[in-house]
N, C-alpha and C positions, 0 to 999 in steps of 0.2 A: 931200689929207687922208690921213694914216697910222693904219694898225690902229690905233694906241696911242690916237688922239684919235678915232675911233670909239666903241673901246671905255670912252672917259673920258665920252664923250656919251650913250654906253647906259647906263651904268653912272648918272652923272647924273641923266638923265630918270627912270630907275627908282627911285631915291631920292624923289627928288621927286613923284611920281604916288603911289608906295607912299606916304610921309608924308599926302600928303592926303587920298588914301583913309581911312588910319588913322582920322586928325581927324575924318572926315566919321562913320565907324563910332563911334568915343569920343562923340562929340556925338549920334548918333541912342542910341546905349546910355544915355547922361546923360538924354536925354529919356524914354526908356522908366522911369529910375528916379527922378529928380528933377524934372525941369522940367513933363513932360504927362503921366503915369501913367495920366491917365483916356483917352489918347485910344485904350490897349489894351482899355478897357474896351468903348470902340464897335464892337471887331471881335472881341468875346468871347474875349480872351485874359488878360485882367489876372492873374488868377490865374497864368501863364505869366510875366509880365513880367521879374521877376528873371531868371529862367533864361536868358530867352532876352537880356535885356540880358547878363548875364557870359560867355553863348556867343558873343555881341558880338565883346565886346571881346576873349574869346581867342582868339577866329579872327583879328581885326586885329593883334595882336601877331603873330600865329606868322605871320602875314601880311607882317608890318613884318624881320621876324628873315631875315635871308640863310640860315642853315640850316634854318628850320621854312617857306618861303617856300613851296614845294609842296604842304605840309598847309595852310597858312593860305589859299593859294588854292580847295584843295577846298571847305574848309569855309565860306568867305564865299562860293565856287559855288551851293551847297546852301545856308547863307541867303538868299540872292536867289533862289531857286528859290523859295524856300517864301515869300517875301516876294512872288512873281510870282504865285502860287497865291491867296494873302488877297486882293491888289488885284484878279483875277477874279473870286474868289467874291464881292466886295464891289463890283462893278462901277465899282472905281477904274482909273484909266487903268493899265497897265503899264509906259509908257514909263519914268519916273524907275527903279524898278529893273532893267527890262531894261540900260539905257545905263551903270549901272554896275556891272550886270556883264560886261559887256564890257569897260570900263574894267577890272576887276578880271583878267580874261584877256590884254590887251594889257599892262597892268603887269608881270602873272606872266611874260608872254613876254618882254617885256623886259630881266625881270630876269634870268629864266633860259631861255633858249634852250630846252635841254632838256625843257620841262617834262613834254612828253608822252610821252618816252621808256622803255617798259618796263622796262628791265632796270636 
């Protein structure tokens, strides 16, 4: 196997993993705004809902974007942070958001090698 098809397989996967993530973030954002609105309202955020659905979806885009791919990563980091936070304070399991945030940092590495690099 040569770099070239390597890097056409990374480059691939990463498309592909980012797309779905996106989808999965566009559809829980949809739910937050259209489909279950009340079910922000059982973990006392409804009032929040807008906001944090359009912080959604533009951390998924700048997430989905090859040059915004490092800010979209941080910032879907720190939603699942704080999405880890509510399911403890709410004595919901953790697993479903911890696994995709992981997902969300295997994607990013994927996509960009680099990611963690200071300078």
């Amino acid at each position: 196997m040569t770099t070239s098809e390597v890097s056409k397989t990374r480059m691939i996967a990463g498309w592909v993993l980012s797309g779905l993530l996106t989808l999965l973030y566009l559809y829980s954002a949809s739910g937050k705004l259209f489909i279950n609105p009340d079910q922000m309202g059982q973990i006392k955020l409804a009032d929040w809902r807008i906001i944090i659905a359009l912080g959604e979806i533009g951390s998924a885009l700048l997430f989905l974007i090859p040059k915004t791919n490092k800010l979209g990563t941080l910032l879907l980091s720190s939603y699942m942070g704080g999405a880890i936070i509510i399911h403890m304070t709410g004595g919901i399991s953790i697993m479903m958001p911890a696994v995709i945030l992981i997902l969300v940092w295997i994607t990013g590495f994927i996509r960009n090698p680099l990611l963690c690099k200071l300078d």
